[in-house]
C-alpha positions as CSV (number, residue, x, y, z in Angstrom):
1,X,-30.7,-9.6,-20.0
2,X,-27.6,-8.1,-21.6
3,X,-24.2,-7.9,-19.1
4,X,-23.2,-3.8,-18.6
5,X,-21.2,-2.9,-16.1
6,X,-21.3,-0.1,-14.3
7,X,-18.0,-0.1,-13.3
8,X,-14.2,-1.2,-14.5
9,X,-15.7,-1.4,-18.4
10,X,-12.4,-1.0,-19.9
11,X,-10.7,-3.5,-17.7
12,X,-13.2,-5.9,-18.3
13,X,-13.5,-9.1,-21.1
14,X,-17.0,-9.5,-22.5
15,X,-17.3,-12.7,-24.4
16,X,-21.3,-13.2,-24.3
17,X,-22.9,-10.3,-23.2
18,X,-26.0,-12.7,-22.5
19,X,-24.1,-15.4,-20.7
20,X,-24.6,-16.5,-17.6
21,X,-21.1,-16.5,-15.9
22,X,-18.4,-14.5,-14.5
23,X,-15.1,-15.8,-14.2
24,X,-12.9,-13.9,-11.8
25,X,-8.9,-14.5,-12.5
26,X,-7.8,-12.3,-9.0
27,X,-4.1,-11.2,-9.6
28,X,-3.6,-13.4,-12.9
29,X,-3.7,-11.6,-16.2
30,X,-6.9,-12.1,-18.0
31,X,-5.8,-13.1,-21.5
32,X,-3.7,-15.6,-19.4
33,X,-6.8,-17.7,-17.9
34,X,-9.0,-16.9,-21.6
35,X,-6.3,-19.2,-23.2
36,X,-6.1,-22.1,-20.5
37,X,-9.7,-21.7,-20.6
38,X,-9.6,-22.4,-24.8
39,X,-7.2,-25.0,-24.1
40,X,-9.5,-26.6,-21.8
41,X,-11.9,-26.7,-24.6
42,X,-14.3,-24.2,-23.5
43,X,-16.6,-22.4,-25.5
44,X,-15.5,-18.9,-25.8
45,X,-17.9,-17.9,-28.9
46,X,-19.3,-14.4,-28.6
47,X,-22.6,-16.1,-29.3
48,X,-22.9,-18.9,-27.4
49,X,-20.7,-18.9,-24.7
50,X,-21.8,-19.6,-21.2
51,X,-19.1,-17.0,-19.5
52,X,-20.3,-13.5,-20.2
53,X,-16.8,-11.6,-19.3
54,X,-13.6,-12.0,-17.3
55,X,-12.3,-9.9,-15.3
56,X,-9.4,-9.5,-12.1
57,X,-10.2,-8.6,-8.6
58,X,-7.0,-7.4,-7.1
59,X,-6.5,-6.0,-3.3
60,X,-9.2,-3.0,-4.3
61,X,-12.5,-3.1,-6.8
62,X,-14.5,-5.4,-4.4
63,X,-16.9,-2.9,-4.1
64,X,-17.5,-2.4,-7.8
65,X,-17.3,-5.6,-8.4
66,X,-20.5,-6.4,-5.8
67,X,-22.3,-3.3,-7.2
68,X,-21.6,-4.6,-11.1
69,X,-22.6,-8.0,-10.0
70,X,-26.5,-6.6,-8.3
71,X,-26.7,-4.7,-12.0
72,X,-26.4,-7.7,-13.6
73,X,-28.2,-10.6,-11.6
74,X,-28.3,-12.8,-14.4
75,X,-24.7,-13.5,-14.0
76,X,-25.8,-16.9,-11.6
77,X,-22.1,-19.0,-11.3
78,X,-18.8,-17.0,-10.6
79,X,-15.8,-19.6,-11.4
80,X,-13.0,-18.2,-9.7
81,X,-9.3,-19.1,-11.4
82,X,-6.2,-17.1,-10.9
83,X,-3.4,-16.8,-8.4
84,X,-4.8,-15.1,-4.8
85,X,-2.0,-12.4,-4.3
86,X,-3.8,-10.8,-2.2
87,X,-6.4,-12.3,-0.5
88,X,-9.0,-11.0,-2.6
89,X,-10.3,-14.8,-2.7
90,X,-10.9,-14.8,0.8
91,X,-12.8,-11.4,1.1
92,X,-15.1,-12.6,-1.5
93,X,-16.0,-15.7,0.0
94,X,-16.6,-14.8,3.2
95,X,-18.8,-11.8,1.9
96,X,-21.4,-14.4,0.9
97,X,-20.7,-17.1,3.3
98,X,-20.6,-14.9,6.4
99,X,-22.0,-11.4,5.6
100,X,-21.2,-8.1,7.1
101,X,-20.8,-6.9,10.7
102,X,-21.1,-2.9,11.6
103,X,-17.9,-1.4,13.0
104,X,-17.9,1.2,15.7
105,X,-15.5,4.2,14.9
106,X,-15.1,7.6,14.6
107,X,-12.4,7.6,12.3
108,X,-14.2,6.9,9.0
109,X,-17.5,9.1,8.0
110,X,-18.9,8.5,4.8
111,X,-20.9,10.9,2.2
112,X,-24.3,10.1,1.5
113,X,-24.4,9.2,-2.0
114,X,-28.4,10.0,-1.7
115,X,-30.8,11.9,0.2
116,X,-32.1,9.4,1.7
117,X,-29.4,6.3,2.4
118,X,-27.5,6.1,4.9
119,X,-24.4,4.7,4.9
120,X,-21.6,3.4,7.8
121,X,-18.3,1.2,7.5
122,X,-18.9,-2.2,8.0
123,X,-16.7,-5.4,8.3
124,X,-16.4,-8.2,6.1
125,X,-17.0,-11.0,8.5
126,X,-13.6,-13.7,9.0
127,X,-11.8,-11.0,7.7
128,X,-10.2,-7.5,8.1
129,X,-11.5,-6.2,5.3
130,X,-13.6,-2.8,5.5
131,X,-16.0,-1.7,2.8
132,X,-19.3,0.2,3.3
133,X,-22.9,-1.0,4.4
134,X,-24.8,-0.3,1.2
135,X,-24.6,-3.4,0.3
136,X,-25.2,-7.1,1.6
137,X,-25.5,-10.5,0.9
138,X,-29.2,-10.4,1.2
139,X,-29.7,-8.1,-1.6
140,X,-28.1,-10.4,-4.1
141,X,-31.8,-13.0,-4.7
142,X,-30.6,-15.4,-5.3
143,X,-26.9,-15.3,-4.4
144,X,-24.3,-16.5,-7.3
145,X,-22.6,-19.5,-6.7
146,X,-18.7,-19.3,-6.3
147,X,-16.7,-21.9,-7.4
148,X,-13.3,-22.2,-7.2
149,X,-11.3,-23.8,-10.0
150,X,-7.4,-23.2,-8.5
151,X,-4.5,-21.5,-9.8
152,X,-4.6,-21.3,-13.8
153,X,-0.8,-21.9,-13.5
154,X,-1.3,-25.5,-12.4
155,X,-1.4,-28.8,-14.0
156,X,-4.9,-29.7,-13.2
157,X,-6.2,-26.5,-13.7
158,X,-7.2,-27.6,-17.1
159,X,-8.9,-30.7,-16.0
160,X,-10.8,-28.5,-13.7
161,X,-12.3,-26.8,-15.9
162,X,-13.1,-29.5,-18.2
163,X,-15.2,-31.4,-15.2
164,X,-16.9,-28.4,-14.6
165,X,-18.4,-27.7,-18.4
166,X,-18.7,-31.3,-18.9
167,X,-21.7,-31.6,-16.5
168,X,-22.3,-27.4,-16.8
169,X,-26.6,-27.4,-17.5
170,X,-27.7,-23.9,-18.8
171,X,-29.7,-22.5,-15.8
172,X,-33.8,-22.2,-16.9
173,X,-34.6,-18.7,-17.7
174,X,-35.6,-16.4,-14.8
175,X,-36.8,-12.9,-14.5
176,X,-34.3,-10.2,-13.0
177,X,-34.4,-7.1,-11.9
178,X,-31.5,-4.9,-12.0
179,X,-30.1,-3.0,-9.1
180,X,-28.0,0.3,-9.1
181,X,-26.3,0.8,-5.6
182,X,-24.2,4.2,-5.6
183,X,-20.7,4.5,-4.6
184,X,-20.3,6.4,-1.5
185,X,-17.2,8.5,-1.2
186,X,-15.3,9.2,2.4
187,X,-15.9,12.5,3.6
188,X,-11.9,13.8,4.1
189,X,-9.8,17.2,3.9
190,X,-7.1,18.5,2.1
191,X,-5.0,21.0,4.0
192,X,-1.9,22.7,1.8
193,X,1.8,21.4,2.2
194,X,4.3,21.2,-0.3
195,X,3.5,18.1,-2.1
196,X,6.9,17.1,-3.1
197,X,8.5,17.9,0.2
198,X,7.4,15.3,3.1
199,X,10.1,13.1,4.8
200,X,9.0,10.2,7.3
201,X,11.7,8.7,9.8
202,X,10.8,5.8,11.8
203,X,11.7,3.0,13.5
204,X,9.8,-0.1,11.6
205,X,7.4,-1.0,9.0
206,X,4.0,-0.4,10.5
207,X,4.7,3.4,12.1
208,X,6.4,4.1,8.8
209,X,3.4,3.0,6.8
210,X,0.5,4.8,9.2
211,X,2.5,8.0,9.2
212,X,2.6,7.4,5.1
213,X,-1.3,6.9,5.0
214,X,-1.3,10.2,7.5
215,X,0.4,12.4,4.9
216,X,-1.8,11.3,2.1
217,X,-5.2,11.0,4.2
218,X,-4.2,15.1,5.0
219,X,-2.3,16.5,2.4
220,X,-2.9,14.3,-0.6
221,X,-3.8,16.2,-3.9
222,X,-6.6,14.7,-6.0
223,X,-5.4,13.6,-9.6
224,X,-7.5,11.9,-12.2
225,X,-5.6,8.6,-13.7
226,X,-7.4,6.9,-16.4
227,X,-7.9,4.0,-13.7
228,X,-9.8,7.2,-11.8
229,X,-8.8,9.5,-9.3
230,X,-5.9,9.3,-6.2
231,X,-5.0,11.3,-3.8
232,X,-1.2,11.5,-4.2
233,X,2.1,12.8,-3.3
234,X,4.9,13.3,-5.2
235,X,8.4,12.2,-4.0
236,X,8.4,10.9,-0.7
237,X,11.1,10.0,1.5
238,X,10.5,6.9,4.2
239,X,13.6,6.0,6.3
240,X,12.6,2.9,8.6
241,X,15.9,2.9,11.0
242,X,15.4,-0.5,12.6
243,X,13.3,-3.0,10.1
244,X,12.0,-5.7,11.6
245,X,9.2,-8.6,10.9
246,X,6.7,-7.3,13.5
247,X,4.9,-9.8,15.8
248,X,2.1,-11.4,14.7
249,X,-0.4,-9.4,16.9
250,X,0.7,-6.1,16.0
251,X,0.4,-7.0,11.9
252,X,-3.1,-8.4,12.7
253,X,-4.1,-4.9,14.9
254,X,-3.4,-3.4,11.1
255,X,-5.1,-6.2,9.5
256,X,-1.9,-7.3,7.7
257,X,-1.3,-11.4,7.4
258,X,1.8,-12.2,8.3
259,X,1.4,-15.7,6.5
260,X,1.0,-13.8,3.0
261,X,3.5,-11.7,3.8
262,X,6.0,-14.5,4.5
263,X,5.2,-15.9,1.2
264,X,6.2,-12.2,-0.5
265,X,9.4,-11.9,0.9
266,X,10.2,-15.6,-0.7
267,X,8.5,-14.9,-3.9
268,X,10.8,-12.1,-4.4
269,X,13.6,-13.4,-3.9
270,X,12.6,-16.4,-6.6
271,X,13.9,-15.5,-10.3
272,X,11.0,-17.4,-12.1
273,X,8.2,-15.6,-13.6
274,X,4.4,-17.2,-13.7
275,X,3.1,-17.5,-16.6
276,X,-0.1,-15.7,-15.8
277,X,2.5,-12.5,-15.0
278,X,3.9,-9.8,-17.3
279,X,6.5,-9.3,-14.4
280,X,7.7,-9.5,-10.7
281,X,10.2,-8.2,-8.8
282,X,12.1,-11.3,-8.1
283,X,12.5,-12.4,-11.9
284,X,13.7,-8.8,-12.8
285,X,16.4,-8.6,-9.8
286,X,17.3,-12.4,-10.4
287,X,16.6,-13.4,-14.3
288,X,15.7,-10.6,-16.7
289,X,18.9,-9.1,-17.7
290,X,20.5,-12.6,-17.6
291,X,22.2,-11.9,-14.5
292,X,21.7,-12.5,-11.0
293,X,21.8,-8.6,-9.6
294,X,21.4,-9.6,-6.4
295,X,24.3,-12.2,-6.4
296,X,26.7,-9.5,-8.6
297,X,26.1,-6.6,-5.6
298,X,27.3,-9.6,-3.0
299,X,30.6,-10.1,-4.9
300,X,31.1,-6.1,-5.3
301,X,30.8,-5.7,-1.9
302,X,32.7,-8.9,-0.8
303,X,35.3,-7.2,-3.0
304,X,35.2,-4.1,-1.3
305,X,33.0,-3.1,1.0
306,X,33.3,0.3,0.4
307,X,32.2,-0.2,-2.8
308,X,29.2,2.4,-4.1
309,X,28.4,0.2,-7.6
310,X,26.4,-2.3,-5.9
311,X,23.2,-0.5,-7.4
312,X,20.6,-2.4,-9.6
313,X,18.5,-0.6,-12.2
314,X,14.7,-3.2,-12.8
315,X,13.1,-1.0,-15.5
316,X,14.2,-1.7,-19.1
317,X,13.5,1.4,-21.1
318,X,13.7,-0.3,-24.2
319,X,10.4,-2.6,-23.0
320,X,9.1,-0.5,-20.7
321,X,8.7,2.6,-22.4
322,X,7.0,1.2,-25.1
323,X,4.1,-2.3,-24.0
324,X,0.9,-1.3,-23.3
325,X,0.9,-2.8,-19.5
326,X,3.0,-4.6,-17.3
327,X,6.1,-2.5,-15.8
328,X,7.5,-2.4,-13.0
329,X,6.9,0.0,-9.7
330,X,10.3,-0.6,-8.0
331,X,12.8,0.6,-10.4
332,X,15.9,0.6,-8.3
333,X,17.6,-0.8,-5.6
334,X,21.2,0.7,-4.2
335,X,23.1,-1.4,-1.4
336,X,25.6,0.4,0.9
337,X,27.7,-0.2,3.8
338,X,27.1,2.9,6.1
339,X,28.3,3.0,10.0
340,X,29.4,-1.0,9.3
341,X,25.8,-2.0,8.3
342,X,24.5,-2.8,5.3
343,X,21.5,-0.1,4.3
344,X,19.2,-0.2,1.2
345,X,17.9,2.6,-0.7
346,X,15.1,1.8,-3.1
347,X,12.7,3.8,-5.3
348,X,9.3,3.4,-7.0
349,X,8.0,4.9,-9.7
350,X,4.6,5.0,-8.9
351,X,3.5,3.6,-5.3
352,X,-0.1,2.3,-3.8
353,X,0.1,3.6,-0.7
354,X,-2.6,1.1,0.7
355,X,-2.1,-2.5,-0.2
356,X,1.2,-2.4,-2.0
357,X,3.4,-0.5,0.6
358,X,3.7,-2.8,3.6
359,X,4.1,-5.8,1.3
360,X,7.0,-3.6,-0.8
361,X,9.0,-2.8,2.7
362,X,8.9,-6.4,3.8
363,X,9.9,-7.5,0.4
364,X,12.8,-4.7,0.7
365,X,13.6,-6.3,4.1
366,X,14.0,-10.1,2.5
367,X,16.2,-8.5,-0.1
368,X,18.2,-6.7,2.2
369,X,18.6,-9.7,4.5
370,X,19.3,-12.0,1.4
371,X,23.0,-9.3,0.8
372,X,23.5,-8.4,4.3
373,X,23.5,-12.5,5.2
374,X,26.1,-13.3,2.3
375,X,28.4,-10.1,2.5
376,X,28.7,-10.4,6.6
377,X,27.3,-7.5,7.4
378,X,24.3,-6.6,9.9
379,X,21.0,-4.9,7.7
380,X,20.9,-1.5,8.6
381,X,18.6,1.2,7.5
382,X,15.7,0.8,4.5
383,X,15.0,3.8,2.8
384,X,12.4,4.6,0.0
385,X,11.5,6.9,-2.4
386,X,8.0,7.1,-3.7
387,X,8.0,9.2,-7.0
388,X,4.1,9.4,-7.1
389,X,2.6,7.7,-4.0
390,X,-0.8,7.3,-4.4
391,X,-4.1,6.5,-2.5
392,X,-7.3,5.4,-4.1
393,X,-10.5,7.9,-2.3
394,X,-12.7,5.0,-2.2
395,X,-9.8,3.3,0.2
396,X,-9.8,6.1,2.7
397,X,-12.4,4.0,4.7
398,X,-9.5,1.2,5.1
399,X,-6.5,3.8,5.8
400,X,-8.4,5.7,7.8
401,X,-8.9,2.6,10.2
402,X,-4.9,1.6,9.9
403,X,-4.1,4.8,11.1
404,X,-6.3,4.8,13.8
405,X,-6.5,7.5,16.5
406,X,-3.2,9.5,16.5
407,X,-1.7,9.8,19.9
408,X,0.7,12.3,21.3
409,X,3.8,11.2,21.3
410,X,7.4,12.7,21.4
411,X,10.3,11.3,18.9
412,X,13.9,12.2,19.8
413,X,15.5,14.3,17.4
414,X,18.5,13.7,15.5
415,X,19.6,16.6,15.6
416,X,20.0,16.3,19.3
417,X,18.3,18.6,22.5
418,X,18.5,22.0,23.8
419,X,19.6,22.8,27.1
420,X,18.2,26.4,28.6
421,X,19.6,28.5,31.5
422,X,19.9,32.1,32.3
423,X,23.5,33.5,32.9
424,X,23.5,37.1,33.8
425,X,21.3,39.5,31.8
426,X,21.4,36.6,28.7
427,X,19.1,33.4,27.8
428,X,22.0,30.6,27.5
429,X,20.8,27.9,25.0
430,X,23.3,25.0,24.5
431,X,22.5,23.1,21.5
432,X,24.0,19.5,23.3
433,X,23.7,15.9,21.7
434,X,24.8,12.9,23.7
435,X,26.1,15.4,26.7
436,X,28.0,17.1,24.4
437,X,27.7,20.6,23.5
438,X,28.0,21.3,19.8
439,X,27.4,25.3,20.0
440,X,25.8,28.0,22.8
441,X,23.3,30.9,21.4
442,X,23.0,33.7,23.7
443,X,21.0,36.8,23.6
444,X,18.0,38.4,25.4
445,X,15.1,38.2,22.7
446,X,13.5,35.0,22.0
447,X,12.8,35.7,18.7
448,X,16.1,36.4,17.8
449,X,17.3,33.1,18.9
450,X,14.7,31.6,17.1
451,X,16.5,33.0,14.1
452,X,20.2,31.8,14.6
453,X,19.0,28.6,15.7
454,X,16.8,28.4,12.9
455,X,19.8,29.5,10.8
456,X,21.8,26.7,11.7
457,X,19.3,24.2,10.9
458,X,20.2,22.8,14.7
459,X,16.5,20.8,15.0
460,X,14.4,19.0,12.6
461,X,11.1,17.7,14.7
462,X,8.3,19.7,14.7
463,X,6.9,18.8,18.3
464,X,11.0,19.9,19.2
465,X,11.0,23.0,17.3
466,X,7.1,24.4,19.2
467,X,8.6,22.8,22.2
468,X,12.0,25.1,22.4
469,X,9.9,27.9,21.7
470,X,7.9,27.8,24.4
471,X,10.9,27.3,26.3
472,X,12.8,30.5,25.1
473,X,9.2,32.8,25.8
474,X,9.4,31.5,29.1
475,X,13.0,32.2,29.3
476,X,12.8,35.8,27.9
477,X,9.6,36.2,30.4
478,X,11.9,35.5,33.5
479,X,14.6,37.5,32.7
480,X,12.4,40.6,32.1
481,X,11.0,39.9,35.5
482,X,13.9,39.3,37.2
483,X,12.5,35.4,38.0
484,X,13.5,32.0,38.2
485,X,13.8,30.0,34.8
486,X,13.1,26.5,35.4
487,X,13.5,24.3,32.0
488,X,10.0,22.1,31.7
């Protein structure tokens, strides 16, 4: 039987299309594992090669990955070598070992990708991870083995794989049968808002990054990348006021690992670069330009705290314009002491709104410590730009559970609060912040209030904004009458 893949051709490494095994590298490049493999000594010839391709599985593709693997049952032994980034590994594993188990939620409804299948979310057991029921351990007859030969980077790596094809026996011949399983897609809607124009402000990491997956879940506009389609917006702004490492059981409710991310904010702070890597964060800030950035911006604003150079640019045009793969998302980080506290402004080029954005704000936080700790002043605000945020459609399932159910819930504004009265044959409306007033509107029409206040640009939360106005109706309605106005 001849390997095809249904899914991911292009990003997958065929060596013997009639080989037996299917090496997995996770999150390390696959030309990087191919050569420790030759080095190892293993045969890679196109004709008699054991290994019949290599490819990655990063945070997403499980799915295709499970659906490839039924199509092609005659790949028997996965070998599993690259660096676990993401905890891909561990989804995997416990796929086979443990199975599925159904989840009960209204929050995720799936389309039937036939007339006659049915098809709910379902859990990976041990894990967080949610994919759909369409497919199961059971179906896979048998089951291939997974074996696990470490981190390709390594010093026994090599020996690894040298003690596994040393006593490797070519499997007898079987019959398969081939299995197509289609892709369901998450039922969601698209309602209009101007794509380029949404602005988030919270208080930490997690609300930020549900009200991010919000935006995109709603108003996200389907674009087809060459890696398929997203749902993206262009341009948006995230402020997170008060960043902080969240407890444990509130990253778990969102099925976040605060171990791995732990292990983020010190890998990005680390100027090395794996060899298995065509970059990272940490080497670009600390080691690529042959300067510490991070270290320069302390002495700037050690210098002068005022100072508004402390701003590092990680994308080299000269490279990155030009290779075929391996560029940075975060381009640009900007350090500034604002109301005596150190605040970071980063941006991204291009943003995955599911897997990469919480582990890209805690990194931001680890950085931002890292300058606050050395110039002596307290971290203050994180803010982010997302040139194109994206979400993957087959990922609504997961975001959609993240978000969860949306409750009410009222956010002081900024801009500060209204305070309404009725003085004489005129609606009084103070616009007040910390018991101060900053200017009064008067007149008799709602509506025309609406306009100066409006005008001013005195409010900038929506729940505020409907609020006042049903304030002012029931203003207006009282003085018509001649009736007490009592502000709600």
């Amino acid at each position: 039987m001849e390997f095809k893949p249904l899914y991911f051709a292009d990003r997958l490494k065929i060596i013997n299309p009639h080989g037996t095994i299917g090496v997995v590298t996770l999150w390390s490049k696959v030309e990087y594992v191919i050569e420790r493999f030759r080095e190892a000594g293993v045969d890679l010839d196109p004709k008699t090669s054991p290994i019949a391709v290599f490819g990655n599985l990063y945070g997403n593709g499980l799915r295709e990955m499970l659906r490839n693997l039924l199509y092609n049952p005659q790949i028997q032994t996965l070998l599993i070598c690259g660096h676990d980034r993401s905890g891909s590994l561990g989804d995997l594993k416990n796929f086979f070992d443990f199975g599925l188990e159904s989840v009960e939620t209204e929050l995720v409804q799936y389309r039937p990708p036939g007339p006659a299948l049915h098809v709910s979310p379902a859990r990976i057991r041990n894990t967080k991870r949610i994919i759909d029921d369409l497919v199961w351990p059971e179906d896979f007859k048998p089951p291939p083995c997974l074996k696990w030969l470490g981190d390709p980077r390594e010093g026994d790596a090599i020996d690894s794989l040298r003690k596994f094809f040393s006593a490797w026996k070519i499997p007898a011949p079987q019959e398969f049968t081939r299995f197509e399983i289609p892709l369901p897609e998450v039922e969601v809607q698209y309602f209009p808002s101007n794509p380029r124009g949404h602005v988030v402000v919270r208080d930490n990491v997690l609300e930020a990054w549900k009200e991010v997956l919000h935006l995109l879940t709603r108003f996200g506009r389907r674009v087809a990348l060459k890696k398929g389609d997203r749902l993206e917006l262009q341009h948006v702004k995230v402020v997170v006021e008060k960043p902080r490492f969240e407890a444990e059981k509130e990253l778990h409710a969102v099925h976040l690992d605060p171990q791995k991310l732990r292990i983020y904010q010190e890998d990005i702070l680390k100027g090395e670069m794996r060899p298995d890597e065509t970059y990272n964060y940490g080497h670009r800030l600390r080691s690529y330009f042959d300067l510490d950035t991070l270290a320069a911006c302390v002495e700037r604003l050690k210098k002068d705290p005022e100072d508004r150079k402390a701003y590092v640019s990680l994308w080299d045009s000269r490279r990155d314009l030009t290779v075929k793969e391996g560029r940075p998302c975060l381009v640009s980080s900007f350090f500034r002491k604002f109301e005596g506290k150190l605040t970071l402004s980063a941006t991204f080029r291009t943003h995955n709104a599911m897997d990469a954005y919480p582990l890209n704000l805690y990194g931001l936080m680890a950085i931002q410590n890292w300058v606050a700790e050395r110039v002596g002043l307290p971290p203050g605000a994180i803010t982010v730009i997302s040139h194109s945020l994206g979400l993957d459609p087959r990922e609504l399932d997961r975001a959609l559970m993240v978000i969860g159910k949306r409750p009410f819930k009222v956010l002081l504004d900024p801009m500060g609060y209204f305070r309404i009265t009725l003085d004489g044959k005129e609606i009084l409306v103070e616009h007040r912040f910390e018991d101060v007033t900053l200017k009064e509107y008067r007149g008799k029409k709602a509506e025309r209030l609406q306009h100066e206040i409006a005008r001013d640009v005195a409010l900038s939360d929506i729940n505020h904004a409907i609020y006042l106005g049903r304030q002012l109706a029931k203003a207006e309605m009282a003085l018509k009458e001649g009736g007490e106005f009592v502000q709600d």
